[in-house]
N, C-alpha and C positions, 0 to 999 in steps of 0.2 A: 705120285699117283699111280695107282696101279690097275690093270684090268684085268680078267678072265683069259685075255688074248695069250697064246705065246707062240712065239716060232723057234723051231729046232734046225740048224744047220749044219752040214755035213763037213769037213774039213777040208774038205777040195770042192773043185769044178765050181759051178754057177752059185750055186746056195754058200759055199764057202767065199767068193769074193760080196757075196751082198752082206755077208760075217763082216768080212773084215770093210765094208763103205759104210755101214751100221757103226761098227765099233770108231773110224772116223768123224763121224758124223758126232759120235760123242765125244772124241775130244776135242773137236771145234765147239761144242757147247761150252765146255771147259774151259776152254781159251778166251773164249767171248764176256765171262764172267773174272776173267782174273788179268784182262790186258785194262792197264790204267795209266792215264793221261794227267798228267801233272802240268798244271798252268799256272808260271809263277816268273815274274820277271826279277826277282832274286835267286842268282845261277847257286851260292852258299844254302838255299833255302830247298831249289830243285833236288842238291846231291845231297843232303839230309833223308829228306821224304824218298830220293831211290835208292837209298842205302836202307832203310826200316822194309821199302815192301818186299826190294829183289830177297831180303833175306826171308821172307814168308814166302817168295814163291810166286809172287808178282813180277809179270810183264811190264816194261813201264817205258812209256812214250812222252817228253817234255813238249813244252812251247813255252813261250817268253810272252805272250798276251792273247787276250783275244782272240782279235784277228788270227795271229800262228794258230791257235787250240783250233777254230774252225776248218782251217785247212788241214789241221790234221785229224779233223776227222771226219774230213771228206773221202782222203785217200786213205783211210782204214775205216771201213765203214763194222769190222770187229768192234770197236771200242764200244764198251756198255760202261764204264767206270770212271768221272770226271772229279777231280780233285783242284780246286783253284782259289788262288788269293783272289781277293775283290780291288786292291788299290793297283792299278798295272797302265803301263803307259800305253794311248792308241785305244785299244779297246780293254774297258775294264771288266772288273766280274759279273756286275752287275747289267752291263751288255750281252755279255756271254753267256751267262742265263736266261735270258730274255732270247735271244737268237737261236739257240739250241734248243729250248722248248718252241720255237714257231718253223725251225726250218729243218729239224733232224726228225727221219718219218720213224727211225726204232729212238725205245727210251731210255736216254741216257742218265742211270744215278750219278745226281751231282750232289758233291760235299763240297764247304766251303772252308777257306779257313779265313779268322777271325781273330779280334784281339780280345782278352779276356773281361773288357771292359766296354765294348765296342754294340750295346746292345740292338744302338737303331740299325745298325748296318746288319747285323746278323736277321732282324725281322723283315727288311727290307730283301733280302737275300729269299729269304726264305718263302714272300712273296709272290715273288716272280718267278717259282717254282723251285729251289733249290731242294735238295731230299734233305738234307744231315749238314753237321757243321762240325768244325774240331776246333777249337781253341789252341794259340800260342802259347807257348812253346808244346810241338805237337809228343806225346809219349807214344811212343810204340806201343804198350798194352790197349789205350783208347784207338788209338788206330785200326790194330788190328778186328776189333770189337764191329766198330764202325762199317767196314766194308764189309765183315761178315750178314752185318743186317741189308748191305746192299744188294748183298748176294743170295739172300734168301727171298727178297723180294722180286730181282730179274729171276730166279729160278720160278718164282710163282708166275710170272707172266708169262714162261715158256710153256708152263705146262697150262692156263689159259690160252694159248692160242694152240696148244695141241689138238687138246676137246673141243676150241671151237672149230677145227678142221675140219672135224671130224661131221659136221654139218653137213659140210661141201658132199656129203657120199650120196646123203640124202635127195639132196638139189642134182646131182650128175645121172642117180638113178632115177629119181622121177621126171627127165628130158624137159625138163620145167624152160623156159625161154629167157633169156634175158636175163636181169640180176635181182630174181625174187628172195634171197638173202639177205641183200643190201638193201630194197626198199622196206622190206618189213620191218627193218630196223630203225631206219629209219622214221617209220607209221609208229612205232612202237614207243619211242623216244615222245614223241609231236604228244600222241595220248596220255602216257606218263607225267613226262613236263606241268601238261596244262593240270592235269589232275591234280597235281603237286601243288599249283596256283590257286588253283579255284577251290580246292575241299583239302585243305590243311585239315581236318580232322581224319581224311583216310591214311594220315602218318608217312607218305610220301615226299621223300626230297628228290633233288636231282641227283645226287649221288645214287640214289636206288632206281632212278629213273633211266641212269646210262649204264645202269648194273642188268636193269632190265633188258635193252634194248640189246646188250651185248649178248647177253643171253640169249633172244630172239630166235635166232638163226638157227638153233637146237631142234627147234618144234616139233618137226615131224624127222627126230634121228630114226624112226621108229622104225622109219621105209624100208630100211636097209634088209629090214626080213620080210617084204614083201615079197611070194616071188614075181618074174617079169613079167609074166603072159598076163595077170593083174595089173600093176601097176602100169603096164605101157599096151594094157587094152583102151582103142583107140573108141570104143563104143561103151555103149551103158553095161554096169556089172550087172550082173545075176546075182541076186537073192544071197546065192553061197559067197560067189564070189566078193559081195559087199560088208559081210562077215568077216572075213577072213582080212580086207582091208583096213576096216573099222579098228583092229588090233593093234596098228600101227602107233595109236595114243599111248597104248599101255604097255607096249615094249619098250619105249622112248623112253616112258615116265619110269617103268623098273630100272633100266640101264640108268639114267643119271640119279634116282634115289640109292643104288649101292654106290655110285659114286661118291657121294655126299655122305652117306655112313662111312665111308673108308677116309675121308679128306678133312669135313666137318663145313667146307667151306661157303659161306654166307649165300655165294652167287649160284652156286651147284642146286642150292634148293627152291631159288626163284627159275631156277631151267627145269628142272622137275616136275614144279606146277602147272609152267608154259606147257612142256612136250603131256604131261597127264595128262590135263585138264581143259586143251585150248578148243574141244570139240562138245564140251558139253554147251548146256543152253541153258536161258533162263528162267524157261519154263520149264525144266528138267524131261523134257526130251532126247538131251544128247547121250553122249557116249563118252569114257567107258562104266561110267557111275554113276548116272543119270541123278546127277547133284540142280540143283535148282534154286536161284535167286544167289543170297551172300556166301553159302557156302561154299562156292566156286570161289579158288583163290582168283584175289584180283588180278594178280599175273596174266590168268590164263584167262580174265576177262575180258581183259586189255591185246590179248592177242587175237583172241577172236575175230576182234572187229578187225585189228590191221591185217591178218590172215586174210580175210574173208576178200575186203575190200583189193587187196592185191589179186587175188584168185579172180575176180570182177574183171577186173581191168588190164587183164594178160592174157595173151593168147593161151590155149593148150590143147592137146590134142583131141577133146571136144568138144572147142569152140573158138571163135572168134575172139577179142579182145574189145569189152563192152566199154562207150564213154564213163568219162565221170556221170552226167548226172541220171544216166541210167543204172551206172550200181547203185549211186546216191539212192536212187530212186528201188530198188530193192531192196538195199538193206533198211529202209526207214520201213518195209515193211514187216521189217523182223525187229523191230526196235521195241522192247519189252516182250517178245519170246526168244527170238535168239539170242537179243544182244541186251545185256547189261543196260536200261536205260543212263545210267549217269556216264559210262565211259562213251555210248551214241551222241547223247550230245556234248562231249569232247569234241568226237569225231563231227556234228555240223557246227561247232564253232570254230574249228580251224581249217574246214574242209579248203577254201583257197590255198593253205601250205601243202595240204595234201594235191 
């Protein structure tokens, strides 16, 4: 993924050491993608598997079951790459997958291996979260194949939690309180979810529903080119200055649409509808396109209201932080102009979760 952004650094002094903790920084991304953890309590079976990767260029760290695989990847919390038989004494593979998707907070691609006949174990494996599988007797060419789809994958989740970072600039500049990030996404999920339930004809699952929520957090990337005397005026804007605010939709919304041209990626284009669109209304009052009723992506319907209702409910620097059922109580007056009636009553049918 690429941006507009670049920085030039001189070869010495201050800009030259932030060069070379830069250029560090990317070979620990490097490392993190190519140290792999072989679990296999056949010792003939371990020195096979690190004789195929050390010779590609792999890192490579054994355990004899389980249990061992856990601790060791406690104390290298590097490891992004798990490799493991399923039949193992103490703790098997099929524990080991289970344990590692509920107790490891980064995600580790696990491959398993498998006998070529072996199919319920490999579904079972697979299950309980495994990524990938290799079949007995392992070949280096399938091998090497395999990790590389591992490795394109953890590279795609680094550069997702880049751009979702990249949020935080938003939330830091606008002195917002508390973790209006994290509950939106929250709101956003709850909304989603239920819509997913109730109106299976608007073609939402839960996988789009945490695709959404993930995405949330983008909304207002837009801020970043507000400037400060605006965004951290602690009284009501001026006329101009509410203009000049108001902008903040559609610099979002250009910033992650070229992203999205340059990547193609699914998620990039439901963050685009969010940070565009999440300020228009449904009577086509809003902004910056003054779009009205279905034309409004749903995305950015569905953020609205958990927008709004968070903004209700949290302090900021002109005003107080209103109960539930007094935002409750405002927004149901905007229910069918502001808000999207069917995702509102989303929002009063799960209003206790919220």
């Amino acid at each position: 993924m690429t941006t507009n952004f670049r920085s030039q650094f001189s070869p010495s002094g201050r800009n030259g050491e932030t060069e070379i903790l830069q250029r560090f920084s990317s070979i620990n991304l490097t490392k993190n993608l190519t140290r792999i953890l072989v679990v296999d309590d056949d010792m003939t079976q371990r020195l096979l598997l690190r004789t195929h990767l050390e010779g590609e260029g792999y890192d490579v760290l054994e355990a004899v079951d389980g249990e061992d695989a856990l601790r060791t990847l406690h104390q290298h919390p590097d490891i992004r790459v798990l490799l493991t038989d399923l039949a193992m004494p103490r703790m098997d593979g099929y524990d080991l997958i289970e344990a590692v998707r509920q107790q490891e907070p980064r995600y580790i691609y696990i491959i398993v291996l498998t006998g070529m006949e072996d199919r319920d174990s490999l579904i079972r494996a697979l299950s309980l979260g495994a990524d990938d599988y290799l079949t007995k007797p392992v070949f280096p060419d399938e091998l090497k194949l395999r990790l590389m789809g591992g490795a394109r994958l953890l590279r795609l989740e680094s550069q997702e939690e880049l751009v979702l970072s990249l949020a935080k600039l938003s939330e830091f500049r606008s002195e917002e309180t508390g973790y209006h990030l994290e509950r939106v996404q929250h709101y956003t999920r709850l909304l989603a979810r239920d819509l997913a339930v109730r109106h299976p004809d608007l073609r939402l699952s839960f996988s789009i529903a945490d695709e959404l929520a993930m995405v949330s957090p983008l909304h207002d990337i837009g801020k970043v080119a507000i400037p400060d005397h605006i965004l951290h005026k602690p009284g009501q804007l001026t006329p101009e200055e509410w203009e000049i605010m108001k902008t903040h939709a559609a610099i979002g919304g250009k910033l992650l649409r070229e992203l999205f041209d340059k990547t193609g990626s699914p998620y990039l284009w439901y963050a685009y509808e969010i940070a565009m669109f999440h300020h228009e209304r449904w009577d086509g009052k809003g902004y910056p396109n003054g779009l009205a009723g279905e034309a409004i992506p749903l995305p950015a319907r569905i953020m609205t209201v958990a927008d709004v209702y968070d903004a209700l409910t949290s302090d900021r620097s002109y005003k107080d932080a209103f109960s539930h059922e007094k935002a409750k109580a405002i927004m149901t007056e905007g229910n069918g102009s502001q808000f999207c009636p069917l995702v509102f009553d989303s929002f009063l049918r799960r209003e206790e979760d919220w």
